[in-house]
N, C-alpha and C positions, 0 to 999 in steps of 0.2 A: 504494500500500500504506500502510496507517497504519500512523504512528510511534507508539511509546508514552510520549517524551519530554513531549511538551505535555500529556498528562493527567497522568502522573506529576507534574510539574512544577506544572500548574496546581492539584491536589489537593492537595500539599504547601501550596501557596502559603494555600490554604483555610484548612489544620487550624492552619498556623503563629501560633503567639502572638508577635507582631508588636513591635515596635519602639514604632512610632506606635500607640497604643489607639485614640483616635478613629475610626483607620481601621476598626476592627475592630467598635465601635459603631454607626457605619455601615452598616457589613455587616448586623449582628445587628438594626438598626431595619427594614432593607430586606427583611428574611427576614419578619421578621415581619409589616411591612407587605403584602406578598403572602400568608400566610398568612391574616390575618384580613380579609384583602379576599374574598379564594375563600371563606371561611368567610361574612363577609356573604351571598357574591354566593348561595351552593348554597342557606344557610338561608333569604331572602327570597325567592326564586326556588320554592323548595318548599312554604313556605307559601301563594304566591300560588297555584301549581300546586294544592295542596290545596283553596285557595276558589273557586276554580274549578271542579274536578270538585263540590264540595261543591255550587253552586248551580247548576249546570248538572243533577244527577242530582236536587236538587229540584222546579228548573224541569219538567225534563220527566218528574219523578214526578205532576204533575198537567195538565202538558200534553202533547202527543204529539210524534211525531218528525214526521208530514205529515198531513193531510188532504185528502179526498176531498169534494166539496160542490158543488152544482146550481149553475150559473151564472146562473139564472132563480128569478125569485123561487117562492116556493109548495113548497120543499122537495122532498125524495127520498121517493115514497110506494112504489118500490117498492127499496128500501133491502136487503129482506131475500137477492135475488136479488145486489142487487151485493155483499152481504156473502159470501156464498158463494165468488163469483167473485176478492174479496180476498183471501180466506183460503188458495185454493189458491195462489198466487205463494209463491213460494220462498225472497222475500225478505223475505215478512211475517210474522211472532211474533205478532201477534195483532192484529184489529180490532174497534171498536167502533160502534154510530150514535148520534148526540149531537142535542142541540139546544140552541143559545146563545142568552140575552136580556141584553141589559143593560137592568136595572131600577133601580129606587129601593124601599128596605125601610124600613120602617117601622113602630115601636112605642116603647109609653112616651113621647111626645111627641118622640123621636129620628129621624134619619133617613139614609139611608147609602146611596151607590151601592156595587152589587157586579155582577158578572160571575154569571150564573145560568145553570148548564148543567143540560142535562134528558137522564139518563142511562139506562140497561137496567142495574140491580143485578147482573143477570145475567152480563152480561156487560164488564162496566164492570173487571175484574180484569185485561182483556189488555191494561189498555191504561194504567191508571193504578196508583196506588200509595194509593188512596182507605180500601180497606177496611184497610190497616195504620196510618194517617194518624189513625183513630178514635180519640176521648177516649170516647167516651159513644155511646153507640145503637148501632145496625146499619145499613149499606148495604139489606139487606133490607125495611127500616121504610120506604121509598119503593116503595108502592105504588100502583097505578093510581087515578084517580080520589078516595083519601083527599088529594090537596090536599099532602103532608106536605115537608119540608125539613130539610137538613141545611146548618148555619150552620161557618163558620169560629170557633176559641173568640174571637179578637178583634173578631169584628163580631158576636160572641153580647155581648159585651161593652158595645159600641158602642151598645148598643139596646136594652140591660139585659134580656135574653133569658135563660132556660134549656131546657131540655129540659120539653116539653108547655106551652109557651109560643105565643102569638101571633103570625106581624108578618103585616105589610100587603106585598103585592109592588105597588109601582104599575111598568106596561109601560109602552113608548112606544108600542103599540096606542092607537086613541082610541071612546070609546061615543060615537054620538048619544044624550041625553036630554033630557027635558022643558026640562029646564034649560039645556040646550045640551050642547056637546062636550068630553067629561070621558078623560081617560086609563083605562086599563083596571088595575082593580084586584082583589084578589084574597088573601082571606085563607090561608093554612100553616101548618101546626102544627108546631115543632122537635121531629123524633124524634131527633137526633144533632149531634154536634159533632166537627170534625176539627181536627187542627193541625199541620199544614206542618213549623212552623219558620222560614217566609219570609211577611212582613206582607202581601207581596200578594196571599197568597191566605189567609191566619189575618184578615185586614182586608177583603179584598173580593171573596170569592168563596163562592159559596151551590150547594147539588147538588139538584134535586126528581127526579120522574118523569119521562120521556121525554115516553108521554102526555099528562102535565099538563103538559109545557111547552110541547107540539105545540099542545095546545086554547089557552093565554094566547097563542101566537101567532100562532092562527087557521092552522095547515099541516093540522089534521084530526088525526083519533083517532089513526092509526096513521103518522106522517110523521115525516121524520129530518129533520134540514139540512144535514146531512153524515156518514163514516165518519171514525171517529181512528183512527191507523195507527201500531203499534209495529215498525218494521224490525229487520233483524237487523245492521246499522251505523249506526248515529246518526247517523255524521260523512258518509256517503255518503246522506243521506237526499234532497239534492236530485233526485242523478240516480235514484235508486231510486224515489222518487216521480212523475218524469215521466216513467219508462219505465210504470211501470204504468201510468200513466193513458194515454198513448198505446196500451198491450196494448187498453186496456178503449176505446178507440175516439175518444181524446181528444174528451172531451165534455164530461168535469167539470175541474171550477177545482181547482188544486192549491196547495197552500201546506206550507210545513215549517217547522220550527223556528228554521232560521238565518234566515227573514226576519220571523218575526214576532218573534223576537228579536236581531235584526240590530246596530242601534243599542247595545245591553246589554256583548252578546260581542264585539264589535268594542272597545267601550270599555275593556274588560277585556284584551283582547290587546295594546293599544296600552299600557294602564297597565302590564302586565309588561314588556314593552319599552322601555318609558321607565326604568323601573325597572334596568331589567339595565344601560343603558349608564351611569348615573348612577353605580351601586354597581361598574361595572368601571373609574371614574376610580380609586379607592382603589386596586385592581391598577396601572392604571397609574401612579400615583406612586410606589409601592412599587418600582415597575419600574424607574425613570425617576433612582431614588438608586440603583439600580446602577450607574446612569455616574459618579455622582461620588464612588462608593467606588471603583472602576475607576482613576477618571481619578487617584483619590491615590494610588491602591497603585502605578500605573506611576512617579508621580512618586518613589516610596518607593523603587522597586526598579530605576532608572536603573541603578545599580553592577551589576545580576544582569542585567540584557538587556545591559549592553557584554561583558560577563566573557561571556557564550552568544552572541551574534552575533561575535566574536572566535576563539569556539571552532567558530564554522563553522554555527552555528544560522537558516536562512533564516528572512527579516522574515515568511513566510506558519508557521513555527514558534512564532515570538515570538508573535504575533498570536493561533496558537489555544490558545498558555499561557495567558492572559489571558480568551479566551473559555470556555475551561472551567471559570474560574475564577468568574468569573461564571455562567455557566449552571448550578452547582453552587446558587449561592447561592437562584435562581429552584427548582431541582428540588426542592431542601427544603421551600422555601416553599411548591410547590405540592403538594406529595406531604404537610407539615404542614396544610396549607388544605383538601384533597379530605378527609383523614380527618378532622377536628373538622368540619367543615361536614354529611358523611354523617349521623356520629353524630350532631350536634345537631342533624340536619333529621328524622330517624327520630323522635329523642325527643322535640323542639319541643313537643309539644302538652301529655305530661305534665309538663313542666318547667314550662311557662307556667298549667296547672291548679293545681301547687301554689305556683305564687307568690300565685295569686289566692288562693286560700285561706287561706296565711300571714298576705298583709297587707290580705284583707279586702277586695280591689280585684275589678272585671270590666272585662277590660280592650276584650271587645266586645259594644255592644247591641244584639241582632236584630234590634230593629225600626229600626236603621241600616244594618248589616251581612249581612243577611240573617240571620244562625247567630250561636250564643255562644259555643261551642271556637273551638279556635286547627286550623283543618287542616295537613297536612303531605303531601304527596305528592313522595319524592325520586325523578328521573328520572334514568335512568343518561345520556339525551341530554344533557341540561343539564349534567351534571358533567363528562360528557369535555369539552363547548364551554366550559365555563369553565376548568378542569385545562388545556385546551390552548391557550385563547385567553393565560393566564396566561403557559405556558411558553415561546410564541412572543414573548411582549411582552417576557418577560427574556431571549432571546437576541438580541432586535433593539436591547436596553440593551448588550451587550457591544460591540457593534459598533464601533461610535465610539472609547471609550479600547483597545480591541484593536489597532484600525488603527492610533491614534499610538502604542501600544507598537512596532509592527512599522517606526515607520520614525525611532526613535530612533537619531543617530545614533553609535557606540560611541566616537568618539574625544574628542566632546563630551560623551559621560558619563561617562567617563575622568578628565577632564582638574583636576575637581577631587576626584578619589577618595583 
């Protein structure tokens, strides 16, 4: 049955304005220590969390969660049939048929590899985020056989492009001529320009016709090179991906999102990680000066553990006076940590907008960072595992000066009272 002695006792010992101050400075550095540790740990942790989903829902605003594509060279000519057969799965939102070149562009004496996919306007909405992406022109304006193209605005840049503009596509196709064997070249007119947000596709990536990219690749008029595939869980896209493609007879190459960007998010998971144990040092030292406010307060309070062990108080009494006393100190600080860290990680973003603005600063450039805002995304997982990882770490600090409170001996702390 519990006593109410040792909380009583250890809550008094908390509020009491002390003899020794130092010891109490102590106290009051350790509280706050813990506090603004949980406050780092939620606020960093939430921003990382926000650039994360931030560049992860760019990434695959213009790439897809898996695709579907001929293991054999020469393309998917009959594309339209297994697009049918896609769309009925239950776990597909939407498919597309694509065709990808990597090419070399060029105008104005400039030149610039980009990523050249050849899409259906039409259809091209299930599956990316291209038509909201738009500066200038229409998805529409890519039609058959006019040759036409839509540039990224920084590789429209790259190559001093605008809109009813020039460039040159050279393939890695190759012509026989007179002259010998020449790369396959091929003029586009700029009906449009998009912008991401993220350099690797505002810098190197270019959208034409399906058609017209089918013919620069030689797969024929009407030929895909594969389906893009929006599922209905992102994060479960592997297995959702090879269950289909085994439905459809396992015969097509499957690929998804986490391994063509494998390297990227793996990097990123590892960099929160690292992150979290670095900034949960600061918890623990904060923690870790509980013992040596602890270890003086028992030295303080010799005369009050003989006077209660005397009066019939067991060492396993003494011991959780003292742990509560401390674990008090940890609960403030975590319950002071969980609230300023919540609130600062909600508001993170406009607080760091108007600092940039006061003093004229940007404190991030997209074409390093992918984005220019500050994200924030607070997770109630992250907050209990730091709230809790904290409050475990201050009751594992009481430990130690609890146990030597409990086995002080009363007649030796007597003896000079």
């Amino acid at each position: 049955m519990f006593h109410p002695l040792p909380l009583f006792v250890g809550l008094r010992y908390t509020r009491a304005k002390r003899r020794n101050h130092f010891i109490s400075f102590i106290s009051l550095i350790s509280m706050l220590g813990i506090m603004l540790g949980i406050v780092a740990l939620i606020v960093v942790l939430s921003v990382m969390n926000g650039f994360h989903k931030e560049i992860q829902e760019r990434i695959l605003g213009m790439a897809s969660h898996a695709t579907l594509s001929n293991p054999e060279p020469g393309g998917l000519h009959q594309w339209r049939e297994l697009l049918t057969q896609v769309r009925a799965a239950p776990e597909v939102l939407g498919a597309a048929p694509f065709v990808e070149i990597e090419a070399m562009l060029m105008s104005n004496g400039q030149t610039n590899a980009a990523l050249l996919r050849g899409i259906l306007p039409a259809e091209e909405d299930e599956v990316s985020t291209l038509r909201a992406d738009m500066t200038a022109g229409r998805i529409e304006d890519l039609t058959p056989g006019d040759f036409n193209i839509i540039l990224g605005v920084e590789l429209a840049m790259a190559l001093g492009v605008g809109l009813g503009d020039q460039v040159t596509v050279v393939t890695p196709q190759l012509n026989a001529t007179p002259i010998g064997v020449m790369p396959r070249m091929k003029g586009f007119r700029i009906v449009g320009l998009f912008e991401v947000g993220m350099a690797e596709y505002d810098r190197g990536a270019a959208f034409l016709h399906m058609q017209d990219a089918a013919k620069l690749m030689r797969l024929g008029d009407d030929a895909a090179e594969g389906i893009r595939l929006k599922l209905t869980d992102m994060f479960q896209a592997p297995r959702m991906a090879r269950e289909l493609a085994a439905a459809l007879g396992g015969y097509y190459r499957v690929t998804d999102w986490t391994q063509v960007h494998r390297n990227f998010f793996a990097a990123l998971r590892t960099e929160k990680r690292m992150m979290g144990i670095i900034l949960f040092l600061i918890v623990a030292v904060a923690a870790f000066n509980i013992v040596s406010t602890l270890v003086m307060v028992v030295t303080d309070k010799r005369g009050d553990i003989a006077v209660l062990r005397t009066l019939g108080a067991a060492p396993r009494t003494i011991m959780a006076i003292f742990m509560v006393q401390g674990t008090s100190i940890g609960l403030v600080g975590t319950l002071l940590g969980v609230i300023g860290g919540v609130l600062l990680g909600w508001n993170v973003e406009t607080i760091v907008a108007n600092i940039e603005q006061v003093f004229g600063v940007h404190f991030l450039d997209p074409s390093i960072y992918y984005i220019s805002a500050l994200p924030s995304d607070v997770r109630l997982s992250d907050v209990l595992s730091i709230a809790g990882g904290a409050f475990a770490m201050s009751i594992l600090a009481t430990l130690y000066p609890a146990w030597r409170a409990s086995r002080t001996d009363p007649a030796e702390a007597l003896r000079y009272e």
